[in-house]
N, C-alpha and C positions, 0 to 999 in steps of 0.2 A: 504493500500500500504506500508505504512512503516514498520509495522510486516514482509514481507513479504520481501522488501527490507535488512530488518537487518536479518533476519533468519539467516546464517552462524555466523554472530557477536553472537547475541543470545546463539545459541547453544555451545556457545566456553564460553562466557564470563556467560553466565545467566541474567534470563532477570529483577534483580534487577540494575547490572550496565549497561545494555542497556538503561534501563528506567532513568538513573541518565544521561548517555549521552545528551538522548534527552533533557534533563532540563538545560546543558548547556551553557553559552550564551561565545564564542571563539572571541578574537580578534587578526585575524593575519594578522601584518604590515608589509610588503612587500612581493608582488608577483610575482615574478620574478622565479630563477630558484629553488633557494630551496623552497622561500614560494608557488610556484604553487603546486609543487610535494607533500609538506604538509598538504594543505587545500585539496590536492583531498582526500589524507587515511582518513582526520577528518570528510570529508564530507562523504564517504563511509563507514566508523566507526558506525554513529550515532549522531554525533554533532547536537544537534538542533536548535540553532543560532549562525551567525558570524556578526560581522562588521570586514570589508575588507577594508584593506587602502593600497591606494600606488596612488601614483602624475602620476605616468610615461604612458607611449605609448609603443607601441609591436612596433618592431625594426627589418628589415632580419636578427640580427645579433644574435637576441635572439631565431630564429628557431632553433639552433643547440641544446639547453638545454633546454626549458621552454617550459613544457607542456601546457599552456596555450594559446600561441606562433602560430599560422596557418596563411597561407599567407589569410583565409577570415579574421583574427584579424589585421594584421598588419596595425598599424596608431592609433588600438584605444587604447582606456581608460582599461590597467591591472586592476582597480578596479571594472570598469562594467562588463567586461567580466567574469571577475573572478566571480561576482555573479551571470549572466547568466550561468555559468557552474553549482554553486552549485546548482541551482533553477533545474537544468533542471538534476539533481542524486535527488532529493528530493524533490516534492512539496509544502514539507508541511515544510523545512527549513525555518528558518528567516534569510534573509539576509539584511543587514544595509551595505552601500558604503559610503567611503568617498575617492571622488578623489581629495587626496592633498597631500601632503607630510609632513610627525611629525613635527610641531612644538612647542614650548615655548605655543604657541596660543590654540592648538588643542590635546596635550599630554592629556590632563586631561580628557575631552570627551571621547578621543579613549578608556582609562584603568578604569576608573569609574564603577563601577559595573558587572565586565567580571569577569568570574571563574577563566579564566587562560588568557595570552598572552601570543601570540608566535611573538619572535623577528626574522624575518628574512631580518634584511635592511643592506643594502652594508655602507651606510655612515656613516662613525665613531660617528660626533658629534651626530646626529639622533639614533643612537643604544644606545649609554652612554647617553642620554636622555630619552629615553624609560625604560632603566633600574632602571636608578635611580629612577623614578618616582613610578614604578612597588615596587620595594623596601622599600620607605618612603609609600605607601599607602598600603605596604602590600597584593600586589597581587599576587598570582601563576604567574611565567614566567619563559619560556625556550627560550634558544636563538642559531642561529647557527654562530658558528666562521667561518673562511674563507674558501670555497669551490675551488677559484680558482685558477689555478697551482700546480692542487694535480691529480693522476694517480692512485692511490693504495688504491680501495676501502677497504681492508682489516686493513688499519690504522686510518681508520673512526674510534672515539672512544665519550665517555658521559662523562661526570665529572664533578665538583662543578666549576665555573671559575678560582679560585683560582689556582687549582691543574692542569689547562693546561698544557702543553709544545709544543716549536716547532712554533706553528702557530703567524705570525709574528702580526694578527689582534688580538688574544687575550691578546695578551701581550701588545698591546697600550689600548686596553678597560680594562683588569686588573688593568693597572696602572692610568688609567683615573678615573676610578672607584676607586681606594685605596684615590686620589687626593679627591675626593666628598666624603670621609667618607664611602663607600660603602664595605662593607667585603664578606663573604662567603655566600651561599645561591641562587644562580643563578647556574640552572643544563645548561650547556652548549654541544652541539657538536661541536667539531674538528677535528682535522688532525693532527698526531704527525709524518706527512711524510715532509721531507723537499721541500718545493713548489720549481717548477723547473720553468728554465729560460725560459721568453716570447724569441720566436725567434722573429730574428731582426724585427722593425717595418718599415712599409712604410708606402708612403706619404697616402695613401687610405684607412688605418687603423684611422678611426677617429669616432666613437661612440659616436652622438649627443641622449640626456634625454629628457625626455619630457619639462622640464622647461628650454631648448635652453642649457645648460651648456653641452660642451666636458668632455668627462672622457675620464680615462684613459682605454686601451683595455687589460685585463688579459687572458689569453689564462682557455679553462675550457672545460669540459669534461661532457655529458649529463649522463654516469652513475653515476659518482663522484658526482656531485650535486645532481642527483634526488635520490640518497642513503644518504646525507645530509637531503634532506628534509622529506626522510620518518622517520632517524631515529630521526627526530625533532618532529614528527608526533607519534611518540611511546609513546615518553618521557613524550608528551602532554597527550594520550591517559591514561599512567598510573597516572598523576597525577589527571586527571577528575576522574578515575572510584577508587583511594586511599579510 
C-alpha cells in the first residue's frame, strides 16, 4: 500500500528520498491552523513517524481555518484526532500523541531523538521554549511566525529568523531569542505584509482553550494560514530529504 500511496512522490522525488522519508520520525507541536495544514502535506509526502502535541479542543470558531476542525471533531482532543487522521492516509505510519501543552516538564521528551521539529504554537513563551531547546540539542527545526491579520498570500515569504521583517510575532521571538543567547539558524515562515486591524470587538467575541484560559480573538483567513502551513511543510520536507 505505501508504494503505491507514495507513487507521484516517488516518481518526482526518486525513490532513495522517498525511502529516507519513511525513516523519519517528525515532531509537530501545535495543530491548529497552520500545524493541521502541515502535518497533512508531511503525512501525504511520506513521513513515516510523528509525535503530535497540542493540549487544546476543536472550537466552532476554528471551523473557518483548520483543517482538522469538522462539526463531528468539535469538543475533542487536536492531538487525537490529528492522529486518527494520519493513521487513517497511512496505515503503516507511526503515530505517538501527546495531549498536553510544551512545557519546562515535557520539552525534552517531545524533541529527543526527532529528525526534524516543526514549531507551529501561537504562544510566545511555548515557541521561545521549543526553540531554544531545538537549538542547544541540536535538532532540525522550522517554525511558523504569525498567520493572523494577514490577507496577501503573495507576501508569505522563508528566511533564517534573524533576517524577518514586519511580523510583529517574530520580532518578540527574535528578541527573546537574542535574550537566551540564541542567534541564526532557525528557517522560519512569515508575512512581511502589515497585519490589518481586528474590527471592533463585541461582547460575544470570547474564545475559550482547552485549558479554560480566554484568548484573545485575531481575525485570520483559511487561505492565509493553510499556505502558512504548507509552506512550513516544504521547508520540513527539504530539510528531511537534504
Amino acid at each position: 500500500m505505501r508504494q503505491q500511496r507514495l507513487l507521484r512522490i516517488t516518481r518526482l522525488l526518486g525513490q532513495e528520498k522517498t525511502d529516507r522519508l519513511g525513516r523519519m520520525h517528525v515532531a509537530v507541536v501545535g495543530l491548529g491552523a497552520v500545524g493541521g495544514f502541515c502535518l497533512e502535506a508531511l503525512a501525504r509526502s511520506g513521513v513515516g513517524e510523528f509525535t503530535l502535541v497540542d493540549f487544546d479542543t476543536f472550537a466552532p470558531s476554528n471551523l473557518n481555518r483548520q483543517i482538522l476542525a469538522l462539526r463531528s471533531t468539535l469538543g475533542r482532543s487536536k492531538a487525537q484526532v490529528a492522529g486518527e487522521r494520519v493513521r487513517d492516509i497511512g496505515d503503516d505510519i507511526v503515530v505517538h500523541v501527546i495531549d498536553q501543552a510544551l512545557s519546562e516538564d515535557n520539552v525534552n521528551e517531545i524533541v529527543e531523538g526527532k529528525d526534524l521539529v516543526v514549531d507551529a504554537i501561537d504562544s510566545l513563551d511555548a515557541k521561545c521554549l521549543l526553540l531554544k531547546t531545538c537549538v542547544e540539542k541540536n535538532i532540525p527545526v522550522v517554525s511558523s511566525m504569525g498567520a493572523a491579520r494577514k490577507t496577501d498570500i503573495s507576501r508569505i515569504k522563508t528566511a533564517d529568523l534573524m533576517n524577518t521583517s514586519v511580523c510583529p510575532l517574530a520580532k518578540q521571538v527574535r528578541t527573546r531569542l537574542r535574550h537566551e543567547g540564541v542567534g541564526r539558524g532557525i528557517e522560519v515562515v512569515f508575512s512581511d505584509e502589515e497585519p490589518a486591524q481586528n474590527a471592533p470587538a463585541t461582547e460575544t467575541e470570547i474564545e475559550e482553550s482547552g485549558d479554560g484560559t480566554v484568548r484573545k480573538v485575531l481575525g485570520s483567513m483559511p487561505t492565509v494560514t493553510g499556505m502558512f502551513g504548507l509552506v512550513l511543510a516544504h521547508l520540513a520536507l527539504k530539510k528531511l530529504t537534504d
